[in-house]
C-alpha positions as CSV (number, residue, x, y, z in Angstrom):
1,X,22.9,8.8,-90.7
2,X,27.0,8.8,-90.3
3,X,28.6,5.9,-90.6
4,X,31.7,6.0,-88.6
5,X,34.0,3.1,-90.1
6,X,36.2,0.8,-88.0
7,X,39.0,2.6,-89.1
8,X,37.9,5.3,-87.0
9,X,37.0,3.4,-84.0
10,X,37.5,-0.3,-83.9
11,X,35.2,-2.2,-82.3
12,X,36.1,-3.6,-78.7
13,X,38.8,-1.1,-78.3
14,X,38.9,0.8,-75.0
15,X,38.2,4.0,-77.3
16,X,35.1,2.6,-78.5
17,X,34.2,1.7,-75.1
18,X,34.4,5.3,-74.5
19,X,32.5,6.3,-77.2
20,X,29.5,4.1,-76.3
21,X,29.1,5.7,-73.0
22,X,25.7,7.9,-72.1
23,X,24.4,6.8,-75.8
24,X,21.7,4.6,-76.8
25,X,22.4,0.8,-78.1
26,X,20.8,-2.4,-79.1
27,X,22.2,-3.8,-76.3
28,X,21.2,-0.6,-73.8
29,X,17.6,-0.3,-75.5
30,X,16.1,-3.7,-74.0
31,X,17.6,-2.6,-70.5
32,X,16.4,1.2,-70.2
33,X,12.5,0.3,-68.6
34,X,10.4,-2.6,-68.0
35,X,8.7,-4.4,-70.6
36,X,5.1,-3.5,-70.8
37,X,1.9,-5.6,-70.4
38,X,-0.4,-3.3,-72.4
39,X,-0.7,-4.3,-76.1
40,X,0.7,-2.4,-78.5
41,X,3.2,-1.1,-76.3
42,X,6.8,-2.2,-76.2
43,X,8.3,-0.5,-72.5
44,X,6.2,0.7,-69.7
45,X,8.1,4.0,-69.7
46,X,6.6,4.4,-66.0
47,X,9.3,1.8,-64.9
48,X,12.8,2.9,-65.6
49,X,15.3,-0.4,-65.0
50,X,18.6,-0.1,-64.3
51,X,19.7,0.5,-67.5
52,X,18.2,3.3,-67.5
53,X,20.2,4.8,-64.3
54,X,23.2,3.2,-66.4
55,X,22.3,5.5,-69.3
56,X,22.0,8.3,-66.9
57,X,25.2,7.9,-64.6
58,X,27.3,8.0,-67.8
59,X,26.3,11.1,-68.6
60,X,26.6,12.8,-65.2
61,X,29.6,10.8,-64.1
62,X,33.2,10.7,-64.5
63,X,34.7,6.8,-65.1
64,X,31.1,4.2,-64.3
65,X,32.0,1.9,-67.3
66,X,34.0,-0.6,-65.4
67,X,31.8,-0.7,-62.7
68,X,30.7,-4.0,-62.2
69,X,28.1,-3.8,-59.3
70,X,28.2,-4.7,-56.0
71,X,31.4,-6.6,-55.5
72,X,33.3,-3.3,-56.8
73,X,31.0,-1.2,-54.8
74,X,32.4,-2.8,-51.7
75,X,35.8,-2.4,-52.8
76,X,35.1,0.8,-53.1
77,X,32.9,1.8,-50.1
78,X,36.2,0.5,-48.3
79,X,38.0,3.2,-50.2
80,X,35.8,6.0,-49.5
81,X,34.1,5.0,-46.4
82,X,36.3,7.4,-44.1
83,X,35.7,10.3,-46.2
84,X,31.8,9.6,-46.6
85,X,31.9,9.7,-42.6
86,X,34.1,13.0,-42.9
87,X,31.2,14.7,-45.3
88,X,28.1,13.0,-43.2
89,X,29.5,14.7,-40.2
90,X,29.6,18.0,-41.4
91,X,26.2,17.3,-43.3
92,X,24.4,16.0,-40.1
93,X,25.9,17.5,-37.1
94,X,27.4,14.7,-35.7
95,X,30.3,13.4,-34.9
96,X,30.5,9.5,-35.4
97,X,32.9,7.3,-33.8
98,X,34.4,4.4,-36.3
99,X,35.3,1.3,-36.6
100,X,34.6,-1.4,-33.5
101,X,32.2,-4.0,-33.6
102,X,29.0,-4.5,-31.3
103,X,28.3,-8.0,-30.0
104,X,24.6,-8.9,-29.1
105,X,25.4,-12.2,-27.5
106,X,28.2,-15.3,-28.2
107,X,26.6,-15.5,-31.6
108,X,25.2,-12.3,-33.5
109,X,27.4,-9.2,-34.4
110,X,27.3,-6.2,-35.7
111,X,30.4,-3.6,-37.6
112,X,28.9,-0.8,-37.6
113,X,30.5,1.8,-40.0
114,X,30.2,4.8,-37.2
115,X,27.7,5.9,-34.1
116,X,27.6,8.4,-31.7
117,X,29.2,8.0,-28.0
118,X,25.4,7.5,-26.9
119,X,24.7,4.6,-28.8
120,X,21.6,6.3,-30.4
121,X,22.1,7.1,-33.9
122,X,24.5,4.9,-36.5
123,X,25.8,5.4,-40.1
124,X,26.1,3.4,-42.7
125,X,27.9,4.2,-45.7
126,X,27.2,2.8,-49.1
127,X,29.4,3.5,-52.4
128,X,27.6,2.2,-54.9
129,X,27.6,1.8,-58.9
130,X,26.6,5.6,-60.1
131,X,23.5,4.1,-61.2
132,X,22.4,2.2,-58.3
133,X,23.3,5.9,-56.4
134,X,20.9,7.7,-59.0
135,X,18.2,5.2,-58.5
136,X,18.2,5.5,-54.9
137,X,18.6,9.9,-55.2
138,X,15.6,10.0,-57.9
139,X,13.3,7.1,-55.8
140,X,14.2,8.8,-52.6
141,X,14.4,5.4,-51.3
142,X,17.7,3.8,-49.4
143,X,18.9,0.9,-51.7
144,X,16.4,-2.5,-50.6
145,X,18.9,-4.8,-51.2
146,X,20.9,-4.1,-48.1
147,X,17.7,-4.0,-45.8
148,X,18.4,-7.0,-43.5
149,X,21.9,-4.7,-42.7
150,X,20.1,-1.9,-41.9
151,X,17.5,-3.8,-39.6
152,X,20.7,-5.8,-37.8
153,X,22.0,-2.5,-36.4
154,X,18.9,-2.2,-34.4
155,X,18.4,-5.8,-33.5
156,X,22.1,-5.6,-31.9
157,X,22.0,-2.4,-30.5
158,X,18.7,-1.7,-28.6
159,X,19.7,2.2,-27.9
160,X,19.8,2.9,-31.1
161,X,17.1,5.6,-32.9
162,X,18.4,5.8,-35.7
163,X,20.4,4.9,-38.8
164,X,21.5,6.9,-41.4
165,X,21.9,5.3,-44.6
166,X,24.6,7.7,-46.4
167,X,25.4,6.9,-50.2
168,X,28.5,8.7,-51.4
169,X,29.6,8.9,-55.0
170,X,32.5,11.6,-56.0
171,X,32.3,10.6,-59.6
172,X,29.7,12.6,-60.2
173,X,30.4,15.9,-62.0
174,X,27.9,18.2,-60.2
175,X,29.0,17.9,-56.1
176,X,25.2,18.2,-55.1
177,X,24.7,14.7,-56.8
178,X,27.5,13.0,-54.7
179,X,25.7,12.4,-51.6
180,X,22.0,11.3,-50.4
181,X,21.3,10.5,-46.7
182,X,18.4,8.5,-45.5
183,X,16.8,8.2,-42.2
184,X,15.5,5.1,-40.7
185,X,14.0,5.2,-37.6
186,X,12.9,2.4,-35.1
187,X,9.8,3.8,-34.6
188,X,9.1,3.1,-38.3
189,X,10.5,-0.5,-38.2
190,X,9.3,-1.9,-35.3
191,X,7.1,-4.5,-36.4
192,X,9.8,-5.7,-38.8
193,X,12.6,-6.0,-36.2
194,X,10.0,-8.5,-34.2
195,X,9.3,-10.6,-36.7
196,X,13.0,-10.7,-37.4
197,X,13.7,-11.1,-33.9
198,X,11.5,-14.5,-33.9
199,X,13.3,-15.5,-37.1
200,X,16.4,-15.3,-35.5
201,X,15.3,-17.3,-32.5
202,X,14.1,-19.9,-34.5
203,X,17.2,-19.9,-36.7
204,X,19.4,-20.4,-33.7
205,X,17.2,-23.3,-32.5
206,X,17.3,-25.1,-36.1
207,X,21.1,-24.3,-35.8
208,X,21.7,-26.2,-31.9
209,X,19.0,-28.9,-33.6
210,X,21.1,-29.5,-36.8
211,X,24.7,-29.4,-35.2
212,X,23.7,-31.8,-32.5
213,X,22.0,-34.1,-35.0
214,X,25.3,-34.1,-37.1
215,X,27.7,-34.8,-34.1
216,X,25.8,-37.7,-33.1
């Protein structure tokens, strides 16, 4: 073992910050997987956790150590979102009108990142943390927690096929890892978007209910 004194690299400096990055730490260690339930064992190594991703984007990555999350992902996605569109475009085929916002009725919107002039296929662009864009690349899935956006496109806009859920990351040092598209189509959601549909009916009834309740 080395010991590497303060002296060398003091502790909380933005050097040692640095020096932590894409390496293994008390503080990573609990974070990399899931804890397991079999005896004996300590991680389900079958689970990775974010931390893991973590551990990975810093070592594929250029600059992930102040990211914190979602709130700088949106910063960010506002940032890049033009350029994400620029890249999907040549990627896909397509050429995607920007901006705008689509209006269901008086009280349900949607601002949508870009579609085409039909009105039959939609992007959405999402610049997350490097890690939250690895875990979606390696899971092949598009990120869950943004779901209910995905699903509002095609409540609001009933031409649409489909959405394309395109993450975008130019941090990474390898160009291929940058980008991951995914397809949803409203032949595959259909079941969800009618339950949703009820819930919104019955949100906008508890809604009239509630206000007319308080005014009284």
């Amino acid at each position: 073992m080395k010991v590497i004194n303060n002296s060398e690299v003091e502790q909380g400096s933005s050097e040692w910050l640095s020096f932590r990055e894409g390496k293994i730490t008390g503080t990573k260690l609990g974070k990399l997987f899931y804890k397991s339930r079999k005896a004996g064992e300590m991680l389900d190594m079958s689970k990775p956790a974010l931390g893991y991703y973590e551990l990975l984007a810093e070592r594929l990555a250029e600059g992930t150590a102040d990211d914190d999350g979602l709130s700088s992902s949106r910063e960010r996605g506002h940032q890049l979102e033009s350029e994400a569109i620029d890249i999907a475009e040549e990627q896909l085929g397509l050429k995607f009108d920007r901006g705008g916002v689509w209006q269901l009725n008086d009280n349900h919107i949607e601002s949508p990142d870009g579609y085409t002039s039909d009105l039959k296929n939609a992007i959405e662009v999402k610049c997350l943390s490097s890690a939250r864009h690895l875990q979606s690349l390696i899971t092949k899935t598009a990120p869950t927690e943004y779901e209910y956006e995905y699903l509002n496109y095609f409540i609001v806009n009933e031409q649409l096929e489909t959405l394309f859920v395109f993450l975008y990351d130019p941090r990474f040092i390898v160009p291929k890892l940058q980008t991951a598209c995914f397809e949803i189509k409203r032949s595959d959601i259909e079941e969800k978007l009618r339950q949703l549909e009820v819930n919104i009916e019955e949100t906008e009834l508890r809604l009239k209910a509630d206000i007319e309740r308080l005014l009284k």
